[in-house]
C-alpha positions as CSV (number, residue, x, y, z in Angstrom):
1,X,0.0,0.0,0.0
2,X,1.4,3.1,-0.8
3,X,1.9,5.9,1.4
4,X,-0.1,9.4,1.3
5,X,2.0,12.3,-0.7
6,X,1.7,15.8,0.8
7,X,0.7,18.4,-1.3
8,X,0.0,22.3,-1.6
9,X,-2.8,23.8,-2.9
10,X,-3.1,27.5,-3.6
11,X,-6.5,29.2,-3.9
12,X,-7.3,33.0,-5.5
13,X,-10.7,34.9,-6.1
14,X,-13.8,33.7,-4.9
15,X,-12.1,30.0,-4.1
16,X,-9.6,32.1,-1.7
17,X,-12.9,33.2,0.1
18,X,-14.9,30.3,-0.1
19,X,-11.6,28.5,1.8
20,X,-10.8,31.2,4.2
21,X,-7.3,30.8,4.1
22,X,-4.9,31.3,0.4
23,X,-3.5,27.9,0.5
24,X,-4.0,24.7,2.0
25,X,-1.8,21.0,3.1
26,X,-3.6,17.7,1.2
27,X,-2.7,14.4,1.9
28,X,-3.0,12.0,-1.2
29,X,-2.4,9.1,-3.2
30,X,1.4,9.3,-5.1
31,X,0.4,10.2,-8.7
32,X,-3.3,11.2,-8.1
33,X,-4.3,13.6,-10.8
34,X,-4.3,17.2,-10.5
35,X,-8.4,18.0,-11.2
36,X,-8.7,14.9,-9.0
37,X,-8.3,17.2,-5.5
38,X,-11.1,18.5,-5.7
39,X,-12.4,15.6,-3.5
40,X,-10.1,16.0,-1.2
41,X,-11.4,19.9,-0.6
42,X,-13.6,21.0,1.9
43,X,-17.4,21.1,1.0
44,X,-17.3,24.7,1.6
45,X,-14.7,24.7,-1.1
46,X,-15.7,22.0,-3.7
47,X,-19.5,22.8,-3.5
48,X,-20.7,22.7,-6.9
49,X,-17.7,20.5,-8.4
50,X,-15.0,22.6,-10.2
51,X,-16.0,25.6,-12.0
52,X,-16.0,25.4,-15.3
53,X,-13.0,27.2,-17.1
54,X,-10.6,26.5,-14.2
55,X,-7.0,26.1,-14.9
56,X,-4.1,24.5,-13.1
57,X,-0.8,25.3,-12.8
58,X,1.7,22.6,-11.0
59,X,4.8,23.6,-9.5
60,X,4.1,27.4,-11.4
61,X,3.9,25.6,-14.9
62,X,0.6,25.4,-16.4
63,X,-1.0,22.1,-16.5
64,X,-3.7,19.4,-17.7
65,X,-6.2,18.3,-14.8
66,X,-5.2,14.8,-15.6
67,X,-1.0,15.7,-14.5
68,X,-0.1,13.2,-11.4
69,X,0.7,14.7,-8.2
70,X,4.1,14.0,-6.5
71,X,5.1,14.5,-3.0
72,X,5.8,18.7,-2.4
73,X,3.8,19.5,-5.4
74,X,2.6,23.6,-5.7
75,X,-1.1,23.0,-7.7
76,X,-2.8,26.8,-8.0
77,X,-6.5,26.7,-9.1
78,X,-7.0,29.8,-10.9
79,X,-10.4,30.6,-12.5
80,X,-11.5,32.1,-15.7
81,X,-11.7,36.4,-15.4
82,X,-14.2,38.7,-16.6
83,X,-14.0,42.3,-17.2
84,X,-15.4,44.8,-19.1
Protein backbone atom coordinates (compact mmCIF):
# COMPACT_ATOMS: atom_id res chain seq x y z
CA UNK A 1 0.00 0.00 0.00
CA UNK A 2 1.40 3.09 -0.81
CA UNK A 3 1.94 5.93 1.42
CA UNK A 4 -0.10 9.35 1.30
CA UNK A 5 2.04 12.33 -0.68
CA UNK A 6 1.72 15.82 0.84
CA UNK A 7 0.74 18.40 -1.27
CA UNK A 8 0.04 22.25 -1.60
CA UNK A 9 -2.76 23.83 -2.87
CA UNK A 10 -3.12 27.55 -3.63
CA UNK A 11 -6.50 29.22 -3.88
CA UNK A 12 -7.29 33.02 -5.49
CA UNK A 13 -10.68 34.89 -6.05
CA UNK A 14 -13.78 33.67 -4.86
CA UNK A 15 -12.12 29.99 -4.15
CA UNK A 16 -9.57 32.09 -1.68
CA UNK A 17 -12.87 33.23 0.07
CA UNK A 18 -14.91 30.25 -0.07
CA UNK A 19 -11.63 28.50 1.76
CA UNK A 20 -10.80 31.22 4.17
CA UNK A 21 -7.28 30.84 4.09
CA UNK A 22 -4.93 31.27 0.42
CA UNK A 23 -3.45 27.93 0.45
CA UNK A 24 -3.99 24.68 1.99
CA UNK A 25 -1.79 21.00 3.09
CA UNK A 26 -3.59 17.75 1.16
CA UNK A 27 -2.66 14.42 1.89
CA UNK A 28 -2.96 12.04 -1.23
CA UNK A 29 -2.40 9.10 -3.21
CA UNK A 30 1.42 9.26 -5.11
CA UNK A 31 0.42 10.23 -8.65
CA UNK A 32 -3.34 11.15 -8.09
CA UNK A 33 -4.35 13.62 -10.80
CA UNK A 34 -4.29 17.23 -10.54
CA UNK A 35 -8.36 17.95 -11.23
CA UNK A 36 -8.73 14.87 -8.96
CA UNK A 37 -8.29 17.16 -5.55
CA UNK A 38 -11.09 18.53 -5.67
CA UNK A 39 -12.39 15.62 -3.54
CA UNK A 40 -10.12 16.00 -1.19
CA UNK A 41 -11.37 19.93 -0.59
CA UNK A 42 -13.63 21.04 1.94
CA UNK A 43 -17.41 21.13 0.98
CA UNK A 44 -17.26 24.73 1.63
CA UNK A 45 -14.72 24.73 -1.10
CA UNK A 46 -15.72 22.01 -3.67
CA UNK A 47 -19.46 22.77 -3.46
CA UNK A 48 -20.71 22.66 -6.91
CA UNK A 49 -17.67 20.55 -8.35
CA UNK A 50 -15.02 22.56 -10.21
CA UNK A 51 -16.01 25.64 -12.00
CA UNK A 52 -16.00 25.37 -15.33
CA UNK A 53 -12.96 27.22 -17.10
CA UNK A 54 -10.62 26.48 -14.18
CA UNK A 55 -6.96 26.11 -14.87
CA UNK A 56 -4.14 24.52 -13.13
CA UNK A 57 -0.77 25.27 -12.77
CA UNK A 58 1.73 22.64 -10.98
CA UNK A 59 4.81 23.63 -9.54
CA UNK A 60 4.13 27.45 -11.42
CA UNK A 61 3.86 25.65 -14.88
CA UNK A 62 0.58 25.41 -16.41
CA UNK A 63 -0.98 22.10 -16.49
CA UNK A 64 -3.66 19.39 -17.71
CA UNK A 65 -6.20 18.26 -14.76
CA UNK A 66 -5.23 14.85 -15.63
CA UNK A 67 -0.97 15.71 -14.48
CA UNK A 68 -0.10 13.15 -11.41
CA UNK A 69 0.73 14.67 -8.18
CA UNK A 70 4.07 13.98 -6.50
CA UNK A 71 5.14 14.52 -2.97
CA UNK A 72 5.79 18.67 -2.39
CA UNK A 73 3.76 19.52 -5.38
CA UNK A 74 2.58 23.56 -5.72
CA UNK A 75 -1.14 23.04 -7.67
CA UNK A 76 -2.84 26.82 -7.96
CA UNK A 77 -6.50 26.69 -9.09
CA UNK A 78 -7.01 29.75 -10.93
CA UNK A 79 -10.42 30.65 -12.48
CA UNK A 80 -11.53 32.13 -15.68
CA UNK A 81 -11.73 36.37 -15.38
CA UNK A 82 -14.21 38.71 -16.62
CA UNK A 83 -13.99 42.28 -17.18
CA UNK A 84 -15.36 44.83 -19.10
Amino acid sequence: MSEDIRVTVRFFGSLREAAGVDRMRLSVLPATPVGALWGHLPERVRRGGPPEGARYALNHEWTLPGAPLSDGDEVAVVLPVSGG
